[in-house]
TIDRENRO-392563 format. One record per residue (C-alpha): z, y negated, x negated; residue number from 0. Coordinates in steps of 0.2 Angstrom, whole numbers, plus 5000, padded with zeros to 4 digits. Each point is the difference from the previous one (the first is absolute). Layout:
     pz     py     px   seq
      Z      Y      X   NUM
...
***
This chain:
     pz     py     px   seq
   4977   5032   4994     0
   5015   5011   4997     1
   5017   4995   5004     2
   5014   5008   4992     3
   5017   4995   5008     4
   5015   5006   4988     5
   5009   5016   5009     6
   4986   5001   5013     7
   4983   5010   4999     8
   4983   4992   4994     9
   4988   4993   5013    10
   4984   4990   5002    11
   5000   4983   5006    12
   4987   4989   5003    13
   5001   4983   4989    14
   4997   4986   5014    15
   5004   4985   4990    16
   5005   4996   4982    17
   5006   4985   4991    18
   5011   4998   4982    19
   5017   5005   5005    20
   4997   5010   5012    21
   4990   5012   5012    22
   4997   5001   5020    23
   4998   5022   5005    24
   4995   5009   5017    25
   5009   5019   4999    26
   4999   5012   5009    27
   5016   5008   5000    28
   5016   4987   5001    29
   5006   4993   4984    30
   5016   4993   4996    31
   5006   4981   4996    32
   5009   4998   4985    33
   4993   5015   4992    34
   4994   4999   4981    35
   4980   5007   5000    36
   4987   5000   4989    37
   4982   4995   5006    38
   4987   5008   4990    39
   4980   5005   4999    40
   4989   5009   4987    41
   5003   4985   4988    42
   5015   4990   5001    43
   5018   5001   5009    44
   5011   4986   5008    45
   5019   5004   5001    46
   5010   4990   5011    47
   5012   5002   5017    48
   4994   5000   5017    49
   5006   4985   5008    50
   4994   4999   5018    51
   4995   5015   5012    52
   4992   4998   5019    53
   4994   5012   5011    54
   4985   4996   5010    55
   4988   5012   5009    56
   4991   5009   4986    57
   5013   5004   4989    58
   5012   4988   4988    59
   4997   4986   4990    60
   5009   4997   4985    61
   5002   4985   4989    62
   5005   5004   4981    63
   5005   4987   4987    64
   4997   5004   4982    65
   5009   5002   4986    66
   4999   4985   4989    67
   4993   5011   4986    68
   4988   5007   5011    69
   4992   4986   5009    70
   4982   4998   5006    71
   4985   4991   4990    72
   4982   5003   5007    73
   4996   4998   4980    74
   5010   5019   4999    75
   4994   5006   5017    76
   4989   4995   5014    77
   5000   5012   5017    78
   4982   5007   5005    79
   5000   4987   5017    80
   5006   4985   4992    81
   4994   4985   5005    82
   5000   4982   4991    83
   5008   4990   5012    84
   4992   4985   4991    85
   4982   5007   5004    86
   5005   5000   5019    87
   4991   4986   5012    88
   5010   4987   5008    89
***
């Protein structure tokens, strides 16, 4: 996916998790909290502000919350490696 950070450059992230307000992001390059961004594919963007920023071993992760107007339905969009947590085992 493409993160675009207002006042920053565009970078890839990688979409670790996903849920209807907001958005869990591994980056390489560090990206700053409080930031207003826009998360995007092919088909549909997500704006929103970046609320949460760690560094860890491999790069950054980032947390985003959307934008009311902009939140997340799997009925709009469902990521490639989605996985039901209702079909999971006990």
């Amino acid at each position: 996916m493409l993160l675009a950070v207002f006042g920053a450059p565009e970078r890839w992230v990688t979409l670790e998790e996903i849920w209807d307000d907001g958005a869990m992001l591994e980056c390489e390059t560090e990206v700053l909290p409080g930031a207003d961004a826009m998360l995007s594919t092919d088909e549909i963007s997500f704006t929103g502000r970046i609320t949460a920023v760690e560094k860890h071993e491999y790069g950054w992760q980032a947390e985003i919350t959307f934008s009311p107007v902009t939140r997340w339905k799997i009925e709009k969009w469902r990521p490639e490696h989605a996985i039901d947590p209702k079909t999971l085992g006990h």
